[in-house]
N, C-alpha and C positions, 0 to 999 in steps of 0.2 A: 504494500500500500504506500502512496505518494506520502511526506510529510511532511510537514507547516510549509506553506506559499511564503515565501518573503517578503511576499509585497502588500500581502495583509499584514504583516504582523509590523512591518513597517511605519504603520497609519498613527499618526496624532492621535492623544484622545480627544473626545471631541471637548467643549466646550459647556455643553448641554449634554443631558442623556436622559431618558425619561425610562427606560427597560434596562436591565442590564441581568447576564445572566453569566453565573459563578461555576465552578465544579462541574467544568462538561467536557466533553469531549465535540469537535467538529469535525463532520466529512464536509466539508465547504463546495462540491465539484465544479469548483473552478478549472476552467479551461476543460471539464467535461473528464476528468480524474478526481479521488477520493478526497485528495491535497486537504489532508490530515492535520487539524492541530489537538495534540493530545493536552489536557490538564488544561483547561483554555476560557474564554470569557468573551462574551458577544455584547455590545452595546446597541441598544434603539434608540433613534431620535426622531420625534416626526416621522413616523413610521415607512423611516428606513434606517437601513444596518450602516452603525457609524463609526463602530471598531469590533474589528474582531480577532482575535491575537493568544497566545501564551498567556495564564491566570499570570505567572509570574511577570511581567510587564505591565499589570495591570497598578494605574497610578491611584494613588489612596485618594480615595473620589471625595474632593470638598462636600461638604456639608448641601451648598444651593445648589449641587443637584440634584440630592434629593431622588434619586431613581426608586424605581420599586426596582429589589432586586430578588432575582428567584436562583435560589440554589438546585443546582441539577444532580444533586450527591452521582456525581459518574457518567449520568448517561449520556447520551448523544444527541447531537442538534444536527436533522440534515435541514435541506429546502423541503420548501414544502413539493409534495407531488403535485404535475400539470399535465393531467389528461387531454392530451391534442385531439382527443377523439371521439366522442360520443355520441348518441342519440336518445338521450336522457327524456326527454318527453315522450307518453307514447299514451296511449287506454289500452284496455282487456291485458288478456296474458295470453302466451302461449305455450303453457306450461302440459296442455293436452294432446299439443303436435308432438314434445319430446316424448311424450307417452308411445304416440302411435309409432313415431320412428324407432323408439324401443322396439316394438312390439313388429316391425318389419313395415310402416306404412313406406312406401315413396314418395318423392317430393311431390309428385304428381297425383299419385293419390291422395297428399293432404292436402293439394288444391283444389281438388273438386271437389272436395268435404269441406271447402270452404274456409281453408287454412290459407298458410304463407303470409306474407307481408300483406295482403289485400282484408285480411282478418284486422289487424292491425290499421291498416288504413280505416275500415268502416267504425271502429272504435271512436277512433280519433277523430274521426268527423263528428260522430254521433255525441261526442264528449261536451261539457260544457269547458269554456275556461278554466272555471273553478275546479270543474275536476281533475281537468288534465295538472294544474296547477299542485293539489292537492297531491295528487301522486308523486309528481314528480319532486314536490315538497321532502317526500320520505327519502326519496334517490340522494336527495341532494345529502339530507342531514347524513344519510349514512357514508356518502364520499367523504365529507367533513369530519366524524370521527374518524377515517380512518386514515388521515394524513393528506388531501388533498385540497390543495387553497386555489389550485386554476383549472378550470374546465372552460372545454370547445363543447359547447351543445348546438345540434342541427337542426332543422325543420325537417320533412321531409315523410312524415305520415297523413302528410294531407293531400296532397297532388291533386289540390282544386285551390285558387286563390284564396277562398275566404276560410280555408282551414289553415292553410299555410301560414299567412296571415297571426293567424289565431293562435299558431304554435309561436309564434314568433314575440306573441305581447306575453305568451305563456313565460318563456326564456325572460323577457325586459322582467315580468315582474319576479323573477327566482331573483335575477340580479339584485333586484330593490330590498329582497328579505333575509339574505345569506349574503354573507361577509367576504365569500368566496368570488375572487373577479371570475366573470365569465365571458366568453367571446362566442358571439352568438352565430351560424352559419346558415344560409338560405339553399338548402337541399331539394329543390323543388323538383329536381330533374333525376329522382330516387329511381325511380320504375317509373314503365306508360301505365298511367290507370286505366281500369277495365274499362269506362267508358271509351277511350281512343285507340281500343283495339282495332291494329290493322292502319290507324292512322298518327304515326309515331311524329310526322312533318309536322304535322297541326298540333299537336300538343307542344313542342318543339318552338314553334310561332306564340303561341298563350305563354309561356315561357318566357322568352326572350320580349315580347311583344308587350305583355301586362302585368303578368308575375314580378319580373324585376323594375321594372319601375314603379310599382306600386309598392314593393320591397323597398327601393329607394326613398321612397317617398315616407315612407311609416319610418324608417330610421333605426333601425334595431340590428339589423344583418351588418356584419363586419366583412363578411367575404360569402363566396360563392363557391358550391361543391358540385360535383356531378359524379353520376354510376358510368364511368366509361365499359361497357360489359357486351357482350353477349345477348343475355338476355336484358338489356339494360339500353343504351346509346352507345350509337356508332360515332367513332372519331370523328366524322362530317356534323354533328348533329352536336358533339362536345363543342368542339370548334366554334360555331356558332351561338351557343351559348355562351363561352367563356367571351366573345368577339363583344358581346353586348355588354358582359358583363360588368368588361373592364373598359368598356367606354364611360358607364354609368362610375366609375370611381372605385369599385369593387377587387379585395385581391381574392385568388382561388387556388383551391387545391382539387385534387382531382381522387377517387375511389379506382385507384388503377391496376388492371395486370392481376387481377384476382383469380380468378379464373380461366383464363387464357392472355393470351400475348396481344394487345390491341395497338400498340405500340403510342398507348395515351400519356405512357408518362413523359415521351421525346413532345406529344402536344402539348403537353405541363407547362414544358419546360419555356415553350414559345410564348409563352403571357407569363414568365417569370410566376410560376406558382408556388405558393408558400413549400405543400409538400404534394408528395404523391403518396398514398396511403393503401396497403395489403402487401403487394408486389410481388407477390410469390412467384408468377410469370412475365418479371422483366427482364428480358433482355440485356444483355452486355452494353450493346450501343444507344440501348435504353438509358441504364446506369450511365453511362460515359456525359450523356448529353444533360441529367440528373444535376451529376459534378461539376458541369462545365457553367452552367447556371446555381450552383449552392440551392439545387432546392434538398430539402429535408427527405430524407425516408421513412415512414411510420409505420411502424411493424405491428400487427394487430393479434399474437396469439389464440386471446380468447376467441376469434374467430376457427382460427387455424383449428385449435382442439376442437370446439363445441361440433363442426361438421367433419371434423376427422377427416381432415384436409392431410395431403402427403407430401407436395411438393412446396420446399421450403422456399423463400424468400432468398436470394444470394445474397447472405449475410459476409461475404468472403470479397464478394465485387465492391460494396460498399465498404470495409474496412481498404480494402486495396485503393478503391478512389478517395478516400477523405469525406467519404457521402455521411452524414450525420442522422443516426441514426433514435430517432425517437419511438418512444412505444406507449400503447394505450389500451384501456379496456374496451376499446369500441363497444360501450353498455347499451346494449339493443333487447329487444323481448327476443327474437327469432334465430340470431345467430353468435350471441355472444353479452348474453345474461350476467355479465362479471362485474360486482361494485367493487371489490378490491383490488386494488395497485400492486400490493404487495402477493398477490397470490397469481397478476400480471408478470410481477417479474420472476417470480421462479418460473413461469410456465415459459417466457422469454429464454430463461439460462437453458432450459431442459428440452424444450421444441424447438426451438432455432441458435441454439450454440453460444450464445452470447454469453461473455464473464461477467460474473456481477457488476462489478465496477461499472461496465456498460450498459448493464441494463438501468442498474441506478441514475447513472447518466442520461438515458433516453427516457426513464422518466421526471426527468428534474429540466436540467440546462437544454438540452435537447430537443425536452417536449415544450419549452418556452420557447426556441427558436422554430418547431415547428409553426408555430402562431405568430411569429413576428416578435416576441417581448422577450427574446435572452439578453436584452438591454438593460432591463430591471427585474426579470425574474430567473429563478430556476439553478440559481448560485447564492454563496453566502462570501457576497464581495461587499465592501462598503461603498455606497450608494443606491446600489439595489432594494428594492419594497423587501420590509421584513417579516417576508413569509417562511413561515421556520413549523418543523416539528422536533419535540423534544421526542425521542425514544426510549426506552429499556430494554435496552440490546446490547450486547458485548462487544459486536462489533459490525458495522455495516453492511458488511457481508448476510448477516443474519433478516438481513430485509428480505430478500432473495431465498433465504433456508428454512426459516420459521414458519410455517403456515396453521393457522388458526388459534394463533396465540395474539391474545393482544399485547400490544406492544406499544401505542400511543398512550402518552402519557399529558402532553399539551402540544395545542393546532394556536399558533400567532398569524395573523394575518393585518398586516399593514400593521403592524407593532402593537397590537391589541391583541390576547388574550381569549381565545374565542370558543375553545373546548379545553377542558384538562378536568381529570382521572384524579380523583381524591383517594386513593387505597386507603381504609381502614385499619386503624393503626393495633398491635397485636393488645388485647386482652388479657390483666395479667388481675391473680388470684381472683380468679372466676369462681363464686361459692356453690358446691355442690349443691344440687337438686336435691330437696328433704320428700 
């Protein structure tokens, strides 16, 4: 493991400090390594990181600062996790398709039983605000205890304006209620709905035509995604969407190369898109042109396991180009049900070969640059927003090994305090029961 950065530990104290945290250990993954400071001491100011360094450099802090300061007896301070990837809003479940596919349905079968993503779609039409809100209420809380301070959430179970829409004021108001920054995506171009069976151009046109400027117009969407697939849109039909999209001021990333080779991530690449996300069948000259533009790679496991997917992602072309490597629980009802991070990244180390350190990395620094914000997130540098989780782990590796243990101890976000784990302190002469 990397240890202490120099160039943290270098930093002034500040002058102010309103947080300050004692007896910890940091994996800081700056420059996207562990860069380790053991025995160490984090300062907040205006909810950002204003020193972070060796306990033993730490200057006897006058009096009018005045910080609250929290003793971490040992444990660990990473970033907070940042889900570049979700589909967090949704109605119904489809917790009766994984039955059937148990039980030998085909995908085909469970669509004419009225399954698949169109099950899904009719929910969420049918959903009020409030409900979709409500649920997705519970998603959110449970991503928050469990170490994650930035989520990508998408539209894209609606695939008619005024659902879409409607997922979209769903997202603004998660924002307004959870402390968790969120970046909202306009996924209109998910599937053709059933309505525009056989007429993929015209839905295509509603799209580009009224969906997104009406998206424009509401002001909620940060970027623009599309299913370049198979069963999904054709690269002529991506193109054209992404053509308008980024006329309207919008950046994009793309659902690429999932299932076969469409060659949408070299189209990614031509409207500088944030990232290209699955990849399992990309291409080498795909990858190359990826690199050659810096967009991000988003590795989506939970996907990979939950349909027991075989062909990996070239996790080996991207180390060999310098391609940046992010990962995420793509949390969907239908193909990747996953609210923890940490049970992401074992599934990262163990299905696609990645070292911890890396996976850690592609969920922190990584998965901040795949959204645009490894400027201010996703690392513990001074300057950066003070998104932090304390842990009870030996050592950071154990993010990645440990599964079903809790391990969050406190979630900071913007230098405030937003979850934290009171253990119960040991009971001592307990008088026998008479």
């Amino acid at each position: 493991m990397n240890q202490s950065d120099s160039t943290i530990k270098a930093e002034p104290f500040p002058r102010t400090i309103d947080l300050l945290f004692i007896n910890c250990h940091l994996a800081t993954m700056a420059k996207g390594s562990y860069s380790i400071i053991k025995n160490g001491a984090l300062g907040v100011t205006r909810k950002k990181i204003s020193w972070a360094g060796e306990q033993a450099n730490l200057p006897k802090t006058p009096e009018k600062l005045s910080p609250q300061v929290i003793d971490c007896q040992g444990k660990w301070i990473v970033p907070g996790f940042v889900d570049c990837h979700t589909h967090l809003v949704w109605a119904g479940s489809r917790s009766n398709e994984f039955e059937m596919r148990l039980n030998g349905a085909s995908y085909e079968e469970i669509a004419k039983k009225g399954g698949g993503i169109f099950s899904t779609v009719r929910a969420t039409r049918n959903a009020t605000e409030n409900e979709l809100f409500s649920q997705a209420s519970k998603r959110m809380d449970n991503l928050l205890k469990q170490g994650t301070t930035c989520v990508e959430i998408k539209s894209g179970y609606g695939l008619d304006l005024d659902t879409e829409l409607k997922m979209l004021s769903v997202i603004d108001r998660l924002n307004q209620a959870f402390p968790l920054h969120i970046e909202p995506t306009f996924l209109g171009a998910h599937t053709l709905p059933l309505e525009f069976t056989g007429k993929p151009d015209d839905y295509v046109n509603l799209v580009t035509q009224t969906m997104l400027p009406r998206v424009k117009d509401q002001g909620i969407a940060t970027a623009v995604d599309v299913f370049c697939e198979g069963i999904a849109f054709s690269k002529a039909q991506t193109r054209k969407i992404f053509k308008a999209a980024t006329d309207l001021g919008f950046r994009v990333k793309l659902h690429a190369e999932q299932l076969s080779d469409m060659d949408g991530a070299a189209l990614a690449t031509e409207f500088n898109a944030l990232s290209c996300d699955h990849l399992e069948y990309l291409s080498a000259l795909g990858a190359k042109k990826m690199a050659e533009k810096d967009v991000s790679a988003v590795l989506l496991p939970g996907a990979f396991y939950f349909l027991k997917e075989t062909q990996k992602p070239p996790v080996h072309l991207f180390r060999k180009l310098g391609i940046p490597m992010a990962i995420s629980t793509d949390l969907n009802p239908g193909s990747s049900p996953v609210h923890a991070m940490t049970l992401i990244l074992n599934m990262a180390c163990l299905l696609f070969d990645l070292g911890c350190e890396e996976a850690i990395s592609g969920a922190t620094l990584n998965g901040a640059k795949a959204l645009g914000l490894d400027k201010t997130k996703g690392s513990i540098e001074v300057g950066k927003d003070a998104d932090l989780v304390v842990w009870d782990i030996k050592t950071p590796a154990d993010l990645c090994y440990l599964l079903g243990q809790p391990q969050v101890t406190m979630v900071v976000i913007s230098g405030k305090i937003e979850y934290q784990i009171k253990r119960p302190e040991p009971i001592e002469n307990i008088l026998p029961i008479e």
